[in-house]
C-alpha angles and dihedrals in degrees: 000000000000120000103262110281119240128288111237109202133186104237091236144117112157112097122227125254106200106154115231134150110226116219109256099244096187120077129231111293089031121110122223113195127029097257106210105084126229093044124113128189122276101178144022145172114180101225098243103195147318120306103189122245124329116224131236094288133097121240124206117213115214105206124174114219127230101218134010110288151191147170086044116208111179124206111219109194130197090186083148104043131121094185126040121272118237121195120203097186139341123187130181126210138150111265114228083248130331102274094066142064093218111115133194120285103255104012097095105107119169110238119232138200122225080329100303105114088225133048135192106214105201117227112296096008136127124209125189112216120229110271118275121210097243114141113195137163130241111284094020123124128251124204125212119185113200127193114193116135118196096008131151100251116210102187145179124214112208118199093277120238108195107261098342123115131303102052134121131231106204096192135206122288120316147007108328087141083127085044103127098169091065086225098133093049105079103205091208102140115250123212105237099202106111130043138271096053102199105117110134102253141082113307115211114224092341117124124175126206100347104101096151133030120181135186141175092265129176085242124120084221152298138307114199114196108206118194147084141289094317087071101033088057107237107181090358076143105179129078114006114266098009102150119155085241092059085049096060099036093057075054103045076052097056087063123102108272087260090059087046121143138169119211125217121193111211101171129131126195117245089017119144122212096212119048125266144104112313107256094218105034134039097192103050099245110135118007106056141223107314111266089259099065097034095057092103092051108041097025125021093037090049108109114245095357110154104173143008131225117214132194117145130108099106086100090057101043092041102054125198145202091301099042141023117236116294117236113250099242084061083059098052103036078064092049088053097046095051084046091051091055099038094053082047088063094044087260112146112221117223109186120210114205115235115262126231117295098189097233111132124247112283103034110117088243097061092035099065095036085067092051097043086049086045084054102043085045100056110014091086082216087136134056090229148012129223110183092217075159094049086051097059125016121112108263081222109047106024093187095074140045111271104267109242085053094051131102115223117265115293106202087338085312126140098186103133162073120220119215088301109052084048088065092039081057095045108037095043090058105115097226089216079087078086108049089100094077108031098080141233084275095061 
């Protein structure tokens, strides 16, 4: 492994104070912020699309947690739905590990809302529950049970890591939300290849509903990282659970408690940062709306956050079946204007430079992500730098990721790093990036 490659930072401090009214993103009866003070968010999954229905069964989400946590609220979204989303019942306990549905005895509490034990989210709404009594360290699982039969399902699919978090039981027939023993929640594997994914079963990287979960942490606040599959983790194959995010955040939670930070991953795979049509789907049902126009949703409204990390762009630039490949002044108008309204909120803006793509010099694609990593190094458009590029890419062939860090080609595509290249990503990040938000006092 290289020695960590330089930090290049921006030489400001001041934030901007562009005035701009966001669109509200949430309907009537939807909540945005998370409204108790002193949380951040330990956990999070972007809705990426519509799933269908869900049955009359209860699925239990197994989710892993950034930083050590307390005092859990958890956001349910029906940011897809037609029709309203009623749950019956949600509870939230602390599974035995994360490969099974078992929980401890005891940690099962049932999750209220405003103090009803069930709750209707309108379409396109979000709702945070009240806030459960459920203590858990940093790395250990989480489970949420949701009841909610014939409802209108808006999901996100992780890359699944066999029996690691994030992953989702849909269980038999019926309400066994309060169920400890795990019993009703049959952990047969199912292959999640066709929609709708509602087979009874475990569900590999697939999480319905949940999209935030916050916590009273010892952090001093949140980092959301906003982008695409290099950050979700798509054929990061190693050791389960081995993003670069996770990477960072086992290192931001090795500081000092002053230095603190949690880390929430708010990638999607397939995602765009500048808007357009999608390059690899026509209906909206997996990638998700482009960074620019989920910023509300996955960033501002997301309790305690302090500053983004972005790093997308690759989806624009690549193009696909549904869309040519996007100029790069169209990428990083989008970058700037996520910058611009960030700044507006307080937010600080870290950019993260475009890996390789292997594809050789010449082709439209490399060429404009060297110009779009041209642009985010020396536009001073962000407060900082991280050379995500400058990490991984072959010495010798600069225009591709250095081979014993690279997943195998996904549709021709060489896009992304394996286990290795994760930990490359994550280990190489100068944690000055941060100083920023730790303080004077720190």
């Amino acid at each position: 492994m290289r020695a960590p490659t330089p930090l290049i930072r921006r030489g400001i401090t001041a934030i901007a104070t562009v005035a701009l009214v966001l669109p509200l993103s949430v309907q009537a009866g939807a909540a945005g912020p998370d409204p108790q003070q002193a949380r951040s968010t330990v956990w999070q999954g972007a809705l990426a699309g519509p799933q269908g229905t869900s049955p009359d069964v209860t699925v239990r989400q197994v989710l892993m947690v950034s930083t050590d946590a307390r005092s859990l609220r958890v956001r349910f979204s029906n940011h897809f739905g037609t029709t309203a989303l009623i749950i019956k019942q949600a509870w939230a306990g602390k599974p035995v590990a994360s490969s099974t549905a078992r929980l401890l005895p005891g940690s099962n509490v049932r999750m209220t809302f405003g103090g009803r034990g069930s709750v209707s989210i309108p379409p396109g709404g979000q709702l945070w529950s009240d806030a459960v009594v459920v203590h858990v360290r940093a790395g250990d699982p989480v489970a949420i049970s949701v009841y909610a039969p014939n409802a209108p399902i808006s999901s996100k699919n992780f890359f699944a890591y066999a029996y690691a978090a994030p992953g989702m039981y849909i269980s038999t027939p019926g309400n066994h939300a309060r169920d400890v023993s795990g019993r009703a929640f049959p952990a047969l594997t199912v292959d999640d290849t066709d929609y709708p994914l509602t087979n009874t079963g475990y569900h590999p990287g697939q999480v319905w509903w949940t999209d935030v979960v916050s916590a009273r942490t010892p952090s001093r606040g949140t980092v959301v990282v906003l982008g695409d599959s290099v950050s979700d983790g798509f054929l990061a194959y190693g050791p389960p659970g081995q993003r670069w995010t996770d990477v960072l955040a086992t290192r931001l939670n090795a500081l000092p408690a002053a230095r603190r930070l949690s880390v929430s991953n708010a990638a999607i795979s397939g995602n765009t940062v500048s808007r357009q049509q999608n390059p690899y789907e026509l209906d909206a049902a997996c990638c998700g709306p482009p960074a620019v126009e989920r910023l509300w949703r996955d960033v501002v409204s997301v309790p305690g956050v302090r500053a983004i990390i972005l790093l997308e762009g690759t989806n624009d630039i690549g193009g696909g079946p549904f869309a040519p490949p996007s100029p790069p002044d169209q990428v990083t108008a989008a970058m700037r204007d996520i910058v611009q309204r960030a700044h507006a909120r307080g937010i600080l803006v870290i950019g993260g430079t475009l890996i390789p793509m292997g594809k050789e010099p010449g082709t439209v694609q490399e060429v404009s992500r060297q110009a779009v990593n041209d642009w985010i190094r020396t536009s001073r458009t962000f407060d900082e730098v991280i050379d995500f590029d400058a990490m991984v890419r072959d010495p010798t062939a600069p225009w591709r990721i250095y081979p014993a860090w690279a997943a195998p080609a996904f549709n021709g595509n060489a896009y992304h790093p394996n286990a290795m290249g994760h930990t490359v990503m994550g280990q190489e990040i100068a944690l000055g990036v941060f100083r920023d938000l730790w303080g004077a006092d720190s």
